[in-house]
C-alpha positions as CSV (number, residue, x, y, z in Angstrom):
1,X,6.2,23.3,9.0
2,X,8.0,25.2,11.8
3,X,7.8,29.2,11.8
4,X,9.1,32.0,13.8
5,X,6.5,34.7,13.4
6,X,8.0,38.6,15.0
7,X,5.2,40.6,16.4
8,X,3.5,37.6,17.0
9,X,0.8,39.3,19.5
10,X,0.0,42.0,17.4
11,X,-3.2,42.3,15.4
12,X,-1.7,40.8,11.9
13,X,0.8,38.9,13.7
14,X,-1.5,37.0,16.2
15,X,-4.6,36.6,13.7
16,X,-1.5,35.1,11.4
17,X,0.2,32.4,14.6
18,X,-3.5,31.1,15.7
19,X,-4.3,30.6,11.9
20,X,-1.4,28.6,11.3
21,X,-1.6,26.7,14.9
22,X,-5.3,25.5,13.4
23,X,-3.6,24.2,10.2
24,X,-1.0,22.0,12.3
25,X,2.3,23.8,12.0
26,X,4.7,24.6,14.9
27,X,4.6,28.3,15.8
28,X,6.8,30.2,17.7
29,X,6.1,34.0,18.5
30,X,8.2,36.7,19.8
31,X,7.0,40.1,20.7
32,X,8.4,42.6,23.1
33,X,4.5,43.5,24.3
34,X,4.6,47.3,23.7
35,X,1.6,47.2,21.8
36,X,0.2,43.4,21.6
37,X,-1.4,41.5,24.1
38,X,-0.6,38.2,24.5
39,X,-4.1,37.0,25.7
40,X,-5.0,37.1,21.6
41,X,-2.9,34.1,20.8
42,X,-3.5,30.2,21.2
43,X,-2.2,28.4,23.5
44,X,-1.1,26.6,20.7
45,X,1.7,29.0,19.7
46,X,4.7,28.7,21.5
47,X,4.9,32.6,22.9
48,X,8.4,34.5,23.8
49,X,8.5,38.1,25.2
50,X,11.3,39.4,23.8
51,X,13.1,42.4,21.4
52,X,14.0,41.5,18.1
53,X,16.9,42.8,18.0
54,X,17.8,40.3,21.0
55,X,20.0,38.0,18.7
56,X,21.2,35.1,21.1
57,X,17.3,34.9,21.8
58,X,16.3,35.0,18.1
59,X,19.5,32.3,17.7
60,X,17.4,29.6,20.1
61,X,14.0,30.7,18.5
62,X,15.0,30.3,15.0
63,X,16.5,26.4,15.6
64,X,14.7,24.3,12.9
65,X,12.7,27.0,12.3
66,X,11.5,26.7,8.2
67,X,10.6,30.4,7.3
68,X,10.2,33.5,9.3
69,X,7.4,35.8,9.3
70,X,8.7,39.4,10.0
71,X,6.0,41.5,11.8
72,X,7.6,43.3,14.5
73,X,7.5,46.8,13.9
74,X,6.4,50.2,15.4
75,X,3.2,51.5,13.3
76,X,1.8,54.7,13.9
77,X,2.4,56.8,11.0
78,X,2.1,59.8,13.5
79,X,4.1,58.9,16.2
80,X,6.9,58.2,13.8
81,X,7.0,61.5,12.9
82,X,7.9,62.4,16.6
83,X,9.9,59.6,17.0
84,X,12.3,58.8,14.1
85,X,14.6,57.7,15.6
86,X,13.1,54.5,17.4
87,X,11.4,53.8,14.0
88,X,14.5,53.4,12.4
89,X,15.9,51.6,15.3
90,X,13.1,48.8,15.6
91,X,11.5,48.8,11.7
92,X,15.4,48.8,10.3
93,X,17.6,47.4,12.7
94,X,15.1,45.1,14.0
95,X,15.0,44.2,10.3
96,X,18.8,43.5,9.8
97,X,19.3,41.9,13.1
98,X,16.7,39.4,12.5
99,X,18.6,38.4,9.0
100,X,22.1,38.2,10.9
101,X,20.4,35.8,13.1
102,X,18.8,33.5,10.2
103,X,22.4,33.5,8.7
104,X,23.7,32.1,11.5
105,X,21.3,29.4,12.0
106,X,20.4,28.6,8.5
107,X,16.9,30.0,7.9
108,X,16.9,29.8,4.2
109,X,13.1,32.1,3.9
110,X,11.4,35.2,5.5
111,X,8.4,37.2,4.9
112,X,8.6,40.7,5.6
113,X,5.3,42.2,6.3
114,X,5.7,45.7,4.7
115,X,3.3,48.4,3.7
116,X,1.6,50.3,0.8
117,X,2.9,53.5,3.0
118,X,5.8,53.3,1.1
119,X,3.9,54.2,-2.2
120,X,3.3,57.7,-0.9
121,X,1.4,60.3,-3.5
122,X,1.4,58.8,-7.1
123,X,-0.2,59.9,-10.4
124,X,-1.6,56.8,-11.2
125,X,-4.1,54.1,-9.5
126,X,-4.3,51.0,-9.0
127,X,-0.5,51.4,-7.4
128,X,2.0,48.4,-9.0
129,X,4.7,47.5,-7.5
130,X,7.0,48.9,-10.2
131,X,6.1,52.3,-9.1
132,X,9.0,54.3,-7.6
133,X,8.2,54.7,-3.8
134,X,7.3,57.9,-2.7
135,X,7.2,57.8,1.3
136,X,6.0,60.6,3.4
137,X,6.5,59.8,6.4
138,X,9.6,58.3,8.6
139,X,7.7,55.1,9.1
140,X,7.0,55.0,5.4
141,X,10.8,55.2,5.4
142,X,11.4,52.6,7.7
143,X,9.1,49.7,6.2
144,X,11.0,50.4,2.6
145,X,14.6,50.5,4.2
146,X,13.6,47.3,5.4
147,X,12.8,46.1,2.2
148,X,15.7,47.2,1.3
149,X,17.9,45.3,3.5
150,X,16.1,42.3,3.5
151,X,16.4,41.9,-0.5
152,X,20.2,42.7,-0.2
153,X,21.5,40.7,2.7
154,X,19.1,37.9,1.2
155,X,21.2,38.1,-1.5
156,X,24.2,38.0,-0.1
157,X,23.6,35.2,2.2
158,X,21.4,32.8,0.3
159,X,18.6,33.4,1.8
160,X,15.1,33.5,0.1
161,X,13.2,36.7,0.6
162,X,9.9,38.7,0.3
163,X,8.0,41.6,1.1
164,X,4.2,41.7,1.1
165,X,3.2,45.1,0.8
166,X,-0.2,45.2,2.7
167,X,-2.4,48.2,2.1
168,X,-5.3,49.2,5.1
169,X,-6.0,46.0,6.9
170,X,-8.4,45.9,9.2
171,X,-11.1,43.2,11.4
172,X,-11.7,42.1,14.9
173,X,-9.0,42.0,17.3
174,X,-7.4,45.6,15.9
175,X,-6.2,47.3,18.6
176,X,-7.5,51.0,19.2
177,X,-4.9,52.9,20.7
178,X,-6.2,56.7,22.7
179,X,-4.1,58.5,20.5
180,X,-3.6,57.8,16.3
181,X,-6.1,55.0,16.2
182,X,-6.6,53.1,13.1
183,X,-9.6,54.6,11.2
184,X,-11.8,51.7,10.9
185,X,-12.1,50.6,14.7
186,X,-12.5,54.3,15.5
187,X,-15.4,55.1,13.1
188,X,-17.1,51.7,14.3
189,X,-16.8,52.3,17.8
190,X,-17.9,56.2,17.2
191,X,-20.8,55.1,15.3
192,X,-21.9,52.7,17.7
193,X,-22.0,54.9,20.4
194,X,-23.6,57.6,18.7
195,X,-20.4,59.8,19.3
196,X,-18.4,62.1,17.3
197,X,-16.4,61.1,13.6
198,X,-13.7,63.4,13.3
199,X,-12.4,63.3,9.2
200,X,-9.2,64.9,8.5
201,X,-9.9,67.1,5.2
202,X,-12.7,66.7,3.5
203,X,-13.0,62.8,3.0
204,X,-12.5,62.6,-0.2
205,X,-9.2,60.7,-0.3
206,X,-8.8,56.9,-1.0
207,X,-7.5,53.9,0.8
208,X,-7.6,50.3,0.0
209,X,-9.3,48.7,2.9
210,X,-8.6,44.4,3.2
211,X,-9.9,42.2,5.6
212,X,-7.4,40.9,8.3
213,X,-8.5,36.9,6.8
214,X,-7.8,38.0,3.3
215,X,-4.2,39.0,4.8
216,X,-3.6,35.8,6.8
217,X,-4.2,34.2,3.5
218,X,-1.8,35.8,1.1
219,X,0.8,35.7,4.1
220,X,0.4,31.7,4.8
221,X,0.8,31.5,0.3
222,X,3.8,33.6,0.4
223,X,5.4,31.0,2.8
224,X,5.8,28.4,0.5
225,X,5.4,29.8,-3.2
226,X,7.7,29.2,-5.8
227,X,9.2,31.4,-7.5
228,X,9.0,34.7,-5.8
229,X,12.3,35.4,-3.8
230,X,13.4,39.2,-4.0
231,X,9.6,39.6,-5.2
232,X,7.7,43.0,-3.8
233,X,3.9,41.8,-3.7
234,X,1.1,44.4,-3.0
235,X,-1.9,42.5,-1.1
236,X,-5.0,44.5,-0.8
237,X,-8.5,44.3,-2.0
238,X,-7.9,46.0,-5.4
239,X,-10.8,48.5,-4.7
240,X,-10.1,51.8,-3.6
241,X,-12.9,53.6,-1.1
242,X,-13.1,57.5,-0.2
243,X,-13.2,57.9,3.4
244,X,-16.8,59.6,3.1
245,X,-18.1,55.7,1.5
246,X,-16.5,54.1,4.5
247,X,-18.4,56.3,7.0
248,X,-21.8,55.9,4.8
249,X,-21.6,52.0,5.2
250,X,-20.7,52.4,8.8
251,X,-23.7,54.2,8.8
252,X,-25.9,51.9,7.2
253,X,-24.3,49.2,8.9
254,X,-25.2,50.6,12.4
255,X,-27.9,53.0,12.2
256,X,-26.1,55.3,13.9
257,X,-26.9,59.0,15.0
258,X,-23.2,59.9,15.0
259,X,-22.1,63.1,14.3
260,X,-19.6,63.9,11.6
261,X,-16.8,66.6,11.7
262,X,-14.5,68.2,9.3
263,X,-11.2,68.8,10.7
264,X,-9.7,70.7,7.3
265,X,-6.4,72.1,9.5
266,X,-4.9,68.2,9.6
267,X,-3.2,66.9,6.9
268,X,-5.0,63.8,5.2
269,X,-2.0,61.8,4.3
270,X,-1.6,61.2,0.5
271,X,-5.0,61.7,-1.9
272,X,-5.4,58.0,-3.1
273,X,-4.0,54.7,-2.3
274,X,-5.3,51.4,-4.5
275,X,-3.1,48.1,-4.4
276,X,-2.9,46.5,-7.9
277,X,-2.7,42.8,-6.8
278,X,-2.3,41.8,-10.1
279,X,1.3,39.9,-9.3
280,X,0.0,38.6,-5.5
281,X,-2.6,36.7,-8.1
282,X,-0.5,35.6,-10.2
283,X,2.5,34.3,-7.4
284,X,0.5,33.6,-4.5
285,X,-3.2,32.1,-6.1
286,X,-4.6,35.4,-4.3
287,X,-8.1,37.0,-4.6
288,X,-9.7,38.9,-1.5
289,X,-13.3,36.9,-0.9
290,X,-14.7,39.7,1.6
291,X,-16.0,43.2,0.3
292,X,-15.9,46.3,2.5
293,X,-19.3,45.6,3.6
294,X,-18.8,42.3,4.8
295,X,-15.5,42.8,6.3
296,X,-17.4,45.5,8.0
297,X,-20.1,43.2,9.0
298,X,-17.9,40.7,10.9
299,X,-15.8,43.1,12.1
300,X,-18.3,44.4,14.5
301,X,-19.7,41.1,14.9
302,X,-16.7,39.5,16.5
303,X,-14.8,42.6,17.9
304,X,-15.7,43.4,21.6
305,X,-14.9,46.8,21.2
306,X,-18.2,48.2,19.8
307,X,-20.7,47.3,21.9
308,X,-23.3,49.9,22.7
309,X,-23.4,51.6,26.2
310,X,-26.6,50.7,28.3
311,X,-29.3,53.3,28.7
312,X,-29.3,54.5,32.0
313,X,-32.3,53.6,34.0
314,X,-34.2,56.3,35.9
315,X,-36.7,55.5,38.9
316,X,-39.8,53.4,39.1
């Protein structure tokens, strides 16, 4: 098959491209570089720089092109609180430009790579898809805008849509931004160097943590799966882990030294997050096959990010 994957040279997009360049296909990646880094995809994949809301530019990428992977987005749950505005202009207009393009060439299918953001703070766990989305933040917003959109002008237009919710996804290859960076890299790398883990209140609150392979997997399913256009899936692990369990098997995983931190003045984010991945069973033959602790494992395995500092040598 041919497919047009957007944010190609981020960390799903790219771990997504060189998967599907292994298995044969013809790939084609766009990504304006803000955040990913070209250097992580195969030569294999056929790589653009370019904005997604370039449409003459998505009009020669999308030529034969037999389903579109939508990843481009901005991500920082953070930043898009100081930044709305560019949120809503890449994560939703990004979003519609990229369907006004597959119109116009005949792209009959797209995957939109969402979030479980959009859940926000619910009453009840594991989180279906049915649940009425509760989003805190604009990003949150943005990703079920998108949604939005994409199930409407679908409609309209004929073409065959659907958005993969994906919970906390993490594994080698994650970038780790200065500022906001994803929890998983940043506790691996702390604990690794014996550094500092700074937890926002008191660790107690949940996420669903899936490994990046587990997500690849789902995504290549939802490319050719019958039956699911319109369809929100969640894809996550199913298990839900308190902040405090990560950091004890980071722990245990490293034999680190680390020490640990309460920050109790910044806000959390929402008390618990679980995906129910009941229906991405059911439509996409999905069922996660790494735990925390393995995912963990290869993660600092593979990723070049958490290697321990050399010991200085003194005189002699």
């Amino acid at each position: 098959m041919n497919y047009l994957i957007t944010g190609a040279a981020g960390f799903l997009g790219s771990a997504l491209a060189n998967q599907l360049a292994r298995e044969g296909h013809q790939v084609r990646g766009l990504d304006d570089l803000s955040t990913g880094d070209p250097a992580t995809l195969s030569p294999d994949v056929h790589f653009t720089r370019g904005d997604v809301n370039d449409r003459p530019k998505l009009w020669t990428l999308l030529q034969d092109v037999d389903c579109v992977y939508h990843l481009a987005a901005r991500v920082s749950v953070p930043e898009s609180v100081l930044y709305p505005r560019e949120y809503n202009a890449v994560n939703v207009g990004g979003t519609v430009s990229l369907m006004e393009a597959m119109r116009d060439v005949g792209v009959r299918r797209v995957v939109l790579i969402s979030s479980g953001a959009v859940y926000g703070d619910q009453q009840g766990q594991p989180l279906r898809e049915t649940a009425e989305p509760n989003p805190r933040s604009p990003y949150a917003v943005s990703k079920l805008a998108a949604e939005y959109y994409l199930r409407t002008i679908g409609d309209l237009w004929g073409i065959e849509t659907v958005s993969l919710r994906v919970f906390n996804a993490y594994g080698p290859g994650q970038r780790l931004p200065a500022s906001h960076p994803p929890v998983i890299p940043y506790f691996l790398r702390q604990a690794v160097r014996n550094g500092t883990l700074v937890i926002h209140g008191h660790g107690e609150q949940t996420r669903d943590y899936v490994y990046v392979d587990d997500v690849v997997r789902a995504m290549i399913a939802a490319s050719t799966a019958a039956n699911i256009n319109h369809l929100v899936i969640n894809v996550g692990s199913g298990r839900e882990t308190s902040v405090r369990e990560l950091v004890r098997q980071i722990f245990e995983l490293v034999e680190s030294d680390a020490e640990i931190i309460y920050n109790q003045r910044n806000d959390p984010g929402v008390s618990r997050m679980c995906a129910d991945i009941s229906l991405a069973k059911e439509k996409l033959n999905y069922q996660p096959r790494f735990s925390l602790a393995e995912g963990l494992h290869m993660t600092l395995e593979r990723g070049p990010l958490y290697k321990r500092e050399p010991a200085l040598r003194t005189g002699g």
